[in-house]
Structures are given as C-alpha cells and as structure tokens.
C-alpha positions in Angstrom: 14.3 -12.7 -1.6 12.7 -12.2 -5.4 9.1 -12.3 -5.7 7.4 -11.7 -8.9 5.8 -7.9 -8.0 2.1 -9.5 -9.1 2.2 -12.1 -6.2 3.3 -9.1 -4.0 0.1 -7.1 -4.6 -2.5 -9.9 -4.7 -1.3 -10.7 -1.2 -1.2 -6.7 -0.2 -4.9 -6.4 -1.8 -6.3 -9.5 -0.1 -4.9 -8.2 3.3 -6.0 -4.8 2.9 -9.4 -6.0 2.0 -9.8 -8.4 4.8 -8.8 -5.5 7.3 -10.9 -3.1 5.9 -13.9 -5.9 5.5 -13.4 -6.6 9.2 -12.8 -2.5 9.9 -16.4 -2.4 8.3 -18.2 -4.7 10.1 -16.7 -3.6 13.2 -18.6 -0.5 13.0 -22.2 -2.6 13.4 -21.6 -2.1 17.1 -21.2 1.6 17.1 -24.3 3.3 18.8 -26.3 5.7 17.0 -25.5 9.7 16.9 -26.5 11.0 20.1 -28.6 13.8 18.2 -30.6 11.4 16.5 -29.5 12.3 12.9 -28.2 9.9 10.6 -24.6 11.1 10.6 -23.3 9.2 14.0 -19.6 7.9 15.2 -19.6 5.2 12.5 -20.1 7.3 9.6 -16.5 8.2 9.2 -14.9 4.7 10.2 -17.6 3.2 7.4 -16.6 5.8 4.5 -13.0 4.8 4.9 -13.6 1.4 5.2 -15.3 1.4 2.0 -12.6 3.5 0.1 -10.0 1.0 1.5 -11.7 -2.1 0.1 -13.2 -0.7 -3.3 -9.1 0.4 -3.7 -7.9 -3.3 -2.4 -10.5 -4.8 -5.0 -8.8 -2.6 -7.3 -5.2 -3.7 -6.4 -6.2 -7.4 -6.6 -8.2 -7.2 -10.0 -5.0 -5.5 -11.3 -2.8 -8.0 -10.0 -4.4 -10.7 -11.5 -5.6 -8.9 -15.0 -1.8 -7.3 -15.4 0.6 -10.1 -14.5 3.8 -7.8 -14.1 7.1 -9.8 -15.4 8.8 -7.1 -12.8 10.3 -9.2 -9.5 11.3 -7.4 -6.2 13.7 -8.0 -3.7 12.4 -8.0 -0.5 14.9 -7.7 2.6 14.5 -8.3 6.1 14.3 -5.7 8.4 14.4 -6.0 12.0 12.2 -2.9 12.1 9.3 -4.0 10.2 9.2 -7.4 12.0 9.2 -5.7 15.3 6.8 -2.7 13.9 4.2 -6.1 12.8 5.1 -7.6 16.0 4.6 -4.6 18.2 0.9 -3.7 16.2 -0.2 -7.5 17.1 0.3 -6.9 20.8 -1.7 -3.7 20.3 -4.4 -5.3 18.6 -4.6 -8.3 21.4 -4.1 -5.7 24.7 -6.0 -2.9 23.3 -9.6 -4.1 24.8 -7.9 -5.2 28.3 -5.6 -2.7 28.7 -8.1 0.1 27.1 -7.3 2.9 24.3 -5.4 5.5 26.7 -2.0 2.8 27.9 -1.7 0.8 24.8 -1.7 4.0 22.3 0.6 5.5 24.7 3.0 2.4 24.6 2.6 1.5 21.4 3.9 5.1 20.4 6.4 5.1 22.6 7.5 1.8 21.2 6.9 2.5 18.0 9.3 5.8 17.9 12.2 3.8 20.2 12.1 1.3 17.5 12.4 3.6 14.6 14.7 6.2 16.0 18.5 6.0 15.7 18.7 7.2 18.8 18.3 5.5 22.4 18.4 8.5 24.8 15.3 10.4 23.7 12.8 9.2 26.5 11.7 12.4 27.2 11.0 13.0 23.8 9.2 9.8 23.0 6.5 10.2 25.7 5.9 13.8 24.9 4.9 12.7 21.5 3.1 9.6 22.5 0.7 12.1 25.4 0.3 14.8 22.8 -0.9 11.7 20.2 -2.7 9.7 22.3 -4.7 12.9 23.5 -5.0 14.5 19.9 -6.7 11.2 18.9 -9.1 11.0 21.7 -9.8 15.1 21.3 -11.0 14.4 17.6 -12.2 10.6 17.6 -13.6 10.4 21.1 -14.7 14.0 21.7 -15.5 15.8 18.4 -16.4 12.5 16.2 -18.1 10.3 19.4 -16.1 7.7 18.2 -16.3 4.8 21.1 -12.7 4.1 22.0 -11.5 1.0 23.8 -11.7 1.6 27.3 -13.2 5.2 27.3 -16.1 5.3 29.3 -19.2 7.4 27.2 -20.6 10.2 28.1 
C-alpha cells in the first residue's frame, strides 16, 4: 500500500505524542523520593516523557509545514501485527498479572516471534530472566521506580 510519507508521520507524531502525554501524566501517581529531595522515581520517566513529545511536536509541525511529494509502500508483516498485538496484551495484563510474569512473557514472546528459529526455548527464557531482572535491578532498585505488581519497600 502507497501512502504519501507526510500522512505517515502526522500519524507517527500524533501517536507518539499521545503516548508520551499519557507516559507524562502517568507519573502524577509516583510517590515522592524516599530521601525527601526533589529528584524522586518520576524524575527520569518525566524527562523522557517530555523529550518524546517536544520531538513528536516536532514530527507533526514538519509534517504538516513540509508536505513531502515522497509516497511509501508499506507491506504487511505478520511480525509487526503480532509484535502490536502481543504489546496490547502487555499493556491490558500488566496490572493483573504484575511486572515480573508479563515482562517475562512478553520477552519470551517477543524473541519466538522474531527469531527464525523455533527450538531456542532455553535461550528465550534466559534472556527474558536476565531482562526482566536487569530492569527491575535499575528501575525498581537503583531508580525506585514503582513497577506493576512489585511490592515497595
């Protein structure tokens, strides 16, 4: 399918900023730094999430100032609907289910999906343990990031 490459990143733009607006305000329920200071768990997530939507802005004002006469094809690809698919069900089990089980099975899906592969099961839940424990190291542990189904300290 040809879509003129503007349409492509007015869409991309609007996205990003809505995930990066919600990102933001997400962050209104973090609690405060347990030392008191004013650097706490949501600093980082905030500083990101307004990088991501001053750079979506960006994208859209572009878009619509610079109207590109370029068109791109975009295919279908089983991997990317799944991969939307499979971050969906992350999204909607990841309060239920807590951080720990869906980022472990969302990794291990994620890497059966996009490997050529089918017999590296071993492999796949190595990686998805040593993630799923790297993140909550550095986002729970040394950032006191509140993860989904983490209990605090």
């Amino acid at each position: 399918m040809k879509v003129p490459l503007h349409y492509v990143e007015l869409i991309m733009g609007t996205a990003m900023g809505m995930l990066f607006g919600w990102s933001y305000s997400s962050t209104q329920a973090f609690p405060p730094s347990p030392t008191g200071s004013t650097i706490g768990p949501a600093l980082l997530p905030r500083v990101l999430s307004i990088a991501g939507l001053v750079l979506s802005i960006m994208v859209v004002v572009t878009a619509l100032v610079r109207k590109r006469r370029t068109t791109v094809t975009i295919p279908f690809s089983r991997q990317l609907a799944l991969t939307v698919a499979l971050f969906t069900v992350y999204l909607l089990m990841l309060e239920r289910v807590g951080f720990f089980v869906s980022t472990l099975v969302v990794m291990i899906a994620e890497l059966a999906i996009l490997s050529r592969s089918r017999s590296r099961w071993g492999e796949w839940v190595g990686i998805g343990l040593l993630t799923v424990v790297g993140l909550w190291l550095v986002f729970g542990q040394l950032l006191h990031v509140p993860l989904p189904g983490v209990r605090g300290r």
